[in-house]
Backbone as CSV, one residue per row, in Angstrom:
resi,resn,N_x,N_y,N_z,CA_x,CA_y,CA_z,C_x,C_y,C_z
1,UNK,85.785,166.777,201.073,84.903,167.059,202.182,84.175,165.774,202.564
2,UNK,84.010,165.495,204.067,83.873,164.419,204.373,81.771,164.278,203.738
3,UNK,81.081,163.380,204.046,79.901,162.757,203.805,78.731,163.635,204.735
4,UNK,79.799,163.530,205.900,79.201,164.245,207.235,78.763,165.613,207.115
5,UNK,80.379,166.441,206.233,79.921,168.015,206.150,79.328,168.378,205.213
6,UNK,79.318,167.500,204.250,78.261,167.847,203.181,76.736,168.296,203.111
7,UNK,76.474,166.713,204.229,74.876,166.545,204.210,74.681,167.877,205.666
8,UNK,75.798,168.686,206.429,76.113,169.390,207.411,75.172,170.458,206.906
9,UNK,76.015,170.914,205.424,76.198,172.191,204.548,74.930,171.911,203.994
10,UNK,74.359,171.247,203.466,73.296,170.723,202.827,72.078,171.127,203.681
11,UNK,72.117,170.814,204.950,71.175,171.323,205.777,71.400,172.763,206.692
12,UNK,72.443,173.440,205.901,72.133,174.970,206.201,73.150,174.915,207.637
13,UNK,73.496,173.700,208.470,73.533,174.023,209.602,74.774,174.747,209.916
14,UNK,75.087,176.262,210.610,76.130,176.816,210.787,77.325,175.846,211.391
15,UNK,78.510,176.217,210.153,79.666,175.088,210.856,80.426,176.139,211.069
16,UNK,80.627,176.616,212.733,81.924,176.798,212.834,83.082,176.008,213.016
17,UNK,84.082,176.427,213.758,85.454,175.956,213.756,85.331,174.697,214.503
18,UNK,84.570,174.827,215.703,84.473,174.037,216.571,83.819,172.748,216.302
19,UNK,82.455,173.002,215.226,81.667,172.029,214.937,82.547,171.395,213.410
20,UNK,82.964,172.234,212.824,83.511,171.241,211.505,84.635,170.308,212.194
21,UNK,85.117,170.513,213.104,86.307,169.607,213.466,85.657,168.575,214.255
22,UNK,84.476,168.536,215.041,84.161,167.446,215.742,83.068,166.660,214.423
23,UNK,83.230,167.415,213.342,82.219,166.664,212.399,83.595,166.037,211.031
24,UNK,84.704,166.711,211.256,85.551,165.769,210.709,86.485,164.774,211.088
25,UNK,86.444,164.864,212.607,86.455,163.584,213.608,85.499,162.690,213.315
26,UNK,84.500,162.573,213.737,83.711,161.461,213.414,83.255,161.011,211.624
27,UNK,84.214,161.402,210.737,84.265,161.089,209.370,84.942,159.762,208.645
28,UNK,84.121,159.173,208.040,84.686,157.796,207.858,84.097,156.517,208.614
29,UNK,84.451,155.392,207.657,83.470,153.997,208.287,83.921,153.598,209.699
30,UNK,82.937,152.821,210.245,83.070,152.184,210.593,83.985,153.135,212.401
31,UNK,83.336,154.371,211.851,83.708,155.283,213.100,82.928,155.525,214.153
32,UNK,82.709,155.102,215.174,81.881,154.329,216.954,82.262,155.066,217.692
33,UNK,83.037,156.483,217.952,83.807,156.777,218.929,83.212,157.016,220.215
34,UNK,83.706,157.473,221.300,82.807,158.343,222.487,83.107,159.405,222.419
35,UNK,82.270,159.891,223.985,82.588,161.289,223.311,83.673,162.095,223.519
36,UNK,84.611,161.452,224.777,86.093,161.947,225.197,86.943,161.702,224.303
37,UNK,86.671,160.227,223.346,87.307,159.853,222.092,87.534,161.411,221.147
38,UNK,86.274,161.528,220.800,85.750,162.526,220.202,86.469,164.052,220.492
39,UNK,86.512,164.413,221.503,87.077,165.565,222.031,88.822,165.134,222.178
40,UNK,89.255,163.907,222.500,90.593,163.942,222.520,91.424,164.048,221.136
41,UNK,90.732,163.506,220.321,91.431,163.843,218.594,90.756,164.958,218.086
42,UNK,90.006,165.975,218.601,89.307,167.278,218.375,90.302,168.057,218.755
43,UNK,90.965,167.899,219.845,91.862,169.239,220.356,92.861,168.750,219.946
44,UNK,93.579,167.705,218.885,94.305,167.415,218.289,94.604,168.438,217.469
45,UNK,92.980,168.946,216.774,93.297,170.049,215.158,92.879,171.088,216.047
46,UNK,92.121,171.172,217.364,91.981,172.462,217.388,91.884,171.886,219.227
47,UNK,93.202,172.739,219.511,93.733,173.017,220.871,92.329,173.419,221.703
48,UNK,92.041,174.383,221.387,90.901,175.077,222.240,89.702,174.582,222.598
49,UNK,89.490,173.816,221.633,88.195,173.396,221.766,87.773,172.742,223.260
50,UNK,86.469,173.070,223.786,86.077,172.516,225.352,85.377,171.075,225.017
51,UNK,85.471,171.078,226.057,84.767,169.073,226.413,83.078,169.373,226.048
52,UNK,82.546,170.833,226.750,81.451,170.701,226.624,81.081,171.256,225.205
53,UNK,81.892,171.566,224.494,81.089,172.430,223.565,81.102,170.661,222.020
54,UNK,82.323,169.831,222.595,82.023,168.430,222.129,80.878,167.912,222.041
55,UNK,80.453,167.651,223.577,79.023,167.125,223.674,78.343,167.540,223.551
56,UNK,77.872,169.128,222.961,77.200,169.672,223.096,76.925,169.700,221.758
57,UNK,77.576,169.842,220.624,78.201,169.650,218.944,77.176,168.049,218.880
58,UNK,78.150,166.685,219.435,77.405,166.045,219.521,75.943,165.574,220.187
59,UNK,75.047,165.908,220.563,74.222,166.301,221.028,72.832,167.056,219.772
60,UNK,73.429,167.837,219.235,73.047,168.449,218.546,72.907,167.799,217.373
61,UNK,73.878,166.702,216.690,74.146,166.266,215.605,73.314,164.931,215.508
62,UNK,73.111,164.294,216.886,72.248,163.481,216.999,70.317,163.832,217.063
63,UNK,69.959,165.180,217.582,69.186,165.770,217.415,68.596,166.028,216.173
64,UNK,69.883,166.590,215.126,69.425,166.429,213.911,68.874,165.089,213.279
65,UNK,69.638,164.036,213.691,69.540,162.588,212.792,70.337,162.508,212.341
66,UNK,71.569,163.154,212.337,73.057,162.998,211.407,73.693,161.826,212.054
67,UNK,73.226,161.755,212.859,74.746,160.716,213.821,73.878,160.423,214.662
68,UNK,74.304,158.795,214.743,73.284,157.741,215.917,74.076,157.390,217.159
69,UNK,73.109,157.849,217.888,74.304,157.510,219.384,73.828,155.780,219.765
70,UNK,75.095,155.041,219.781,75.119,153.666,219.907,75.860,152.838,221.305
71,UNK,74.622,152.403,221.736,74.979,151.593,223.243,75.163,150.485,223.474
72,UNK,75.876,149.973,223.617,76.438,148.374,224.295,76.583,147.428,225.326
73,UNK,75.726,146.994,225.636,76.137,146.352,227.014,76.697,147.331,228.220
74,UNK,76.275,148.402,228.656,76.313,149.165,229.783,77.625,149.851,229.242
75,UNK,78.503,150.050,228.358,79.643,150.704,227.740,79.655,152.145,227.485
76,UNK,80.146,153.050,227.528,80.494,154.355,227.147,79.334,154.225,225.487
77,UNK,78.011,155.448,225.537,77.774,155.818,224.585,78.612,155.994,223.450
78,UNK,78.361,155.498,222.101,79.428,155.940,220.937,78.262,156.457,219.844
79,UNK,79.077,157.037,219.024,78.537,157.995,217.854,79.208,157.679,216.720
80,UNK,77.613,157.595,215.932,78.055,157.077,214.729,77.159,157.506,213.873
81,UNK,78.775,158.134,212.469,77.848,158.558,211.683,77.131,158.295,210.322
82,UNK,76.898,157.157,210.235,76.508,156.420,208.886,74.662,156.335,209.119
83,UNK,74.484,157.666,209.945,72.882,157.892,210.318,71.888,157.238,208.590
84,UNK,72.537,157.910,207.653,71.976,157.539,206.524,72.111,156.153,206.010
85,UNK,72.883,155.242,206.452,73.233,154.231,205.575,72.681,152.686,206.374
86,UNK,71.633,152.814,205.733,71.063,151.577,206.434,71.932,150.064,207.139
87,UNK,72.318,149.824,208.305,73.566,148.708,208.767,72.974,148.542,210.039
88,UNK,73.773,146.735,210.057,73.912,146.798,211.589,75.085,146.886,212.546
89,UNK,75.017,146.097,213.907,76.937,146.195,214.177,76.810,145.271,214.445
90,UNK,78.387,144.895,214.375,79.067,143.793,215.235,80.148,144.699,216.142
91,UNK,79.625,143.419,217.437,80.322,144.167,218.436,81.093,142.774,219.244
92,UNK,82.895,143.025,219.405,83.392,142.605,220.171,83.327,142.679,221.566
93,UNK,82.707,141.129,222.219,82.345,141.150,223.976,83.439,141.456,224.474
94,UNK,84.409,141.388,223.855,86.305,141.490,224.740,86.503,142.781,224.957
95,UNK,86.668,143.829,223.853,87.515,145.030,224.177,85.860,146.214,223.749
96,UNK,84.945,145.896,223.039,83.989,146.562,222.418,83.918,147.109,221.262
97,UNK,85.080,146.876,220.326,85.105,147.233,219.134,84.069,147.232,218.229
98,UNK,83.485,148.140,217.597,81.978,147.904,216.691,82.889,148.147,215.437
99,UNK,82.015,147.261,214.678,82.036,147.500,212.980,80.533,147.663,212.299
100,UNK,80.877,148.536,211.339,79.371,148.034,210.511,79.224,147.220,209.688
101,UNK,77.907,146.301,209.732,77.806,145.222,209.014,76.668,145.503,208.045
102,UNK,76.631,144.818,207.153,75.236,144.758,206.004,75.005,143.811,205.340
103,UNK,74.267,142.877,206.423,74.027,141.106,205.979,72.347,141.516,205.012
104,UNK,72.492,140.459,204.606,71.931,140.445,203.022,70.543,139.983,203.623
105,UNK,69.316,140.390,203.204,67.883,140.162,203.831,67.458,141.016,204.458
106,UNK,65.919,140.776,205.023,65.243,142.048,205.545,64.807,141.211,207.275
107,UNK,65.723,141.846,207.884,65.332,141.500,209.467,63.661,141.834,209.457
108,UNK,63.313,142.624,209.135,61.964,143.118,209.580,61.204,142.166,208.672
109,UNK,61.387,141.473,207.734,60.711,140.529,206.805,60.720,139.005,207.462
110,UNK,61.913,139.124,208.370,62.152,138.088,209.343,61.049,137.758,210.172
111,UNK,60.181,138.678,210.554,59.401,138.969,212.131,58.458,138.383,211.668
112,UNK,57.839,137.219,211.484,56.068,136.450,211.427,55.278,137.625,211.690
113,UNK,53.713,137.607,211.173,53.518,139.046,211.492,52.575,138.224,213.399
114,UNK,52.546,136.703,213.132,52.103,136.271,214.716,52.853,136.918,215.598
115,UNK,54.166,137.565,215.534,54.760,137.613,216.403,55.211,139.080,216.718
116,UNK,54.433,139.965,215.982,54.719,141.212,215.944,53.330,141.709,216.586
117,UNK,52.417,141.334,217.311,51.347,141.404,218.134,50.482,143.007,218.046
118,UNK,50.173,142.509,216.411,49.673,143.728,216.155,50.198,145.767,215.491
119,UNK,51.732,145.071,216.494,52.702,146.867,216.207,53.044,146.814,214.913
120,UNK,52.996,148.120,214.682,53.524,148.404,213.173,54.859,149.129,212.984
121,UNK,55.958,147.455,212.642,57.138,147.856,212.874,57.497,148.780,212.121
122,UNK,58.492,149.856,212.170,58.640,150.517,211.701,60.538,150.136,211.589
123,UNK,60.956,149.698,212.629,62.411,150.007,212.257,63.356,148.535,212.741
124,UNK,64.399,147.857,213.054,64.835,146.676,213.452,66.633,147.533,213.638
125,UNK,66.677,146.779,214.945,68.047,147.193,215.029,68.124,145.227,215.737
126,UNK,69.847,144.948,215.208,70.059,143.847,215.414,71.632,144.121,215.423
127,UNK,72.501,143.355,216.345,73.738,143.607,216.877,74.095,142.439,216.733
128,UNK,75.123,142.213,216.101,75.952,140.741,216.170,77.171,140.869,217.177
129,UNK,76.753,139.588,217.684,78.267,139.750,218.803,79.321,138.521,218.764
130,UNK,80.679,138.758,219.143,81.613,137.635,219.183,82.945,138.227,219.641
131,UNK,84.294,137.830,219.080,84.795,138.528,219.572,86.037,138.148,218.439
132,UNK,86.317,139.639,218.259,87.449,140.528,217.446,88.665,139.434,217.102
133,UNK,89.314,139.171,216.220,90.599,138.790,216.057,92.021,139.228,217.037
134,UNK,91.812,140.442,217.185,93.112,141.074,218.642,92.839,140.409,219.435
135,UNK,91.384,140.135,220.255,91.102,139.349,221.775,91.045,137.928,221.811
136,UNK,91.050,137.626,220.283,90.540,135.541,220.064,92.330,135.231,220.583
C-alpha cells in the first residue's frame, strides 16, 4: 500500500474506488503530475472515472495537506505528494520536469534576521532551476 493510502486510512478518510485510484496515481517519488495527467492514467485502472470527480479527489487531498499543489512559471498546476517530507524542486526551464531535491542546510537559517523585517518565518520554499539532461 502506497505512503499516500496509508496516511489516507490513517486519517479515517473514506476511500472509495474513485479516490483510491487517483491516490494510487499520484504514489511514488518524485511524482508532479497535473491534473488531466492525473485523470488520464486514472481511467487507465478505472474506465469510469470523471474528470471532475479527479479534481475534485484532488482538491480535497490538497485541502487535507496530503498533497501540495505545485506552480511553475505560469505552467499547468501539478500535485505532489511528498506533503510530509520536507524538499525542494528542481525544475527544468525546457520541458518542466520537477524532481525533488534535499540540499543539505537550513534555507530559513539562511535569512539574516536584518532581512526578515521583523516576520516570523514560518516556512521557505526554494526552487532550483536549469535544465534536464533530455533538453541539454
Amino acid at each position: 500500500m502506497s505512503d499516500l493510502l496509508v496516511r489516507l486510512r490513517g486519517r479515517g478518510w473514506r476511500l472509495t474506488a474513485q479516490r483510491r485510484v487517483v491516490a494510487e496515481v499520484l504514489d511514488g517519488d518524485h511524482v508532479h503530475l497535473t491534473a488531466d495527467e492525473v485523470h488520464a492514467r486514472a481511467v487507465e485502472r478505472l474506465p469510469e472515472i470523471s474528470r471532475a470527480t479527479v479534481y475534485n479527489t484532488l482538491g480535497e487531498l490538497v485541502g487535507l495537506g496530503e498533497v501540495m499543489e505545485v506552480a511553475t512559471d505560469g505552467r499547468a498546476r501539478r500535485y505532489d505528494p511528498n506533503a510530509h517530507r520536507p524538499h525542494q524542486h528542481l525544475v527544468c526551464s525546457g520541458c518542466g520536469t520537477i524532481r525533488d531535491v534535499h540540499p543539505a542546510g537550513d534555507p530559513l537559517g539562511d535569512l539574516p534576521a536584518e532581512q526578515r523585517f521583523g516576520f516570523a518565518v514560518a516556512t521557505v520554499e526554494v526552487t532550483y532551476r536549469g535544465i534536464c539532461p533530455d533538453c541539454a
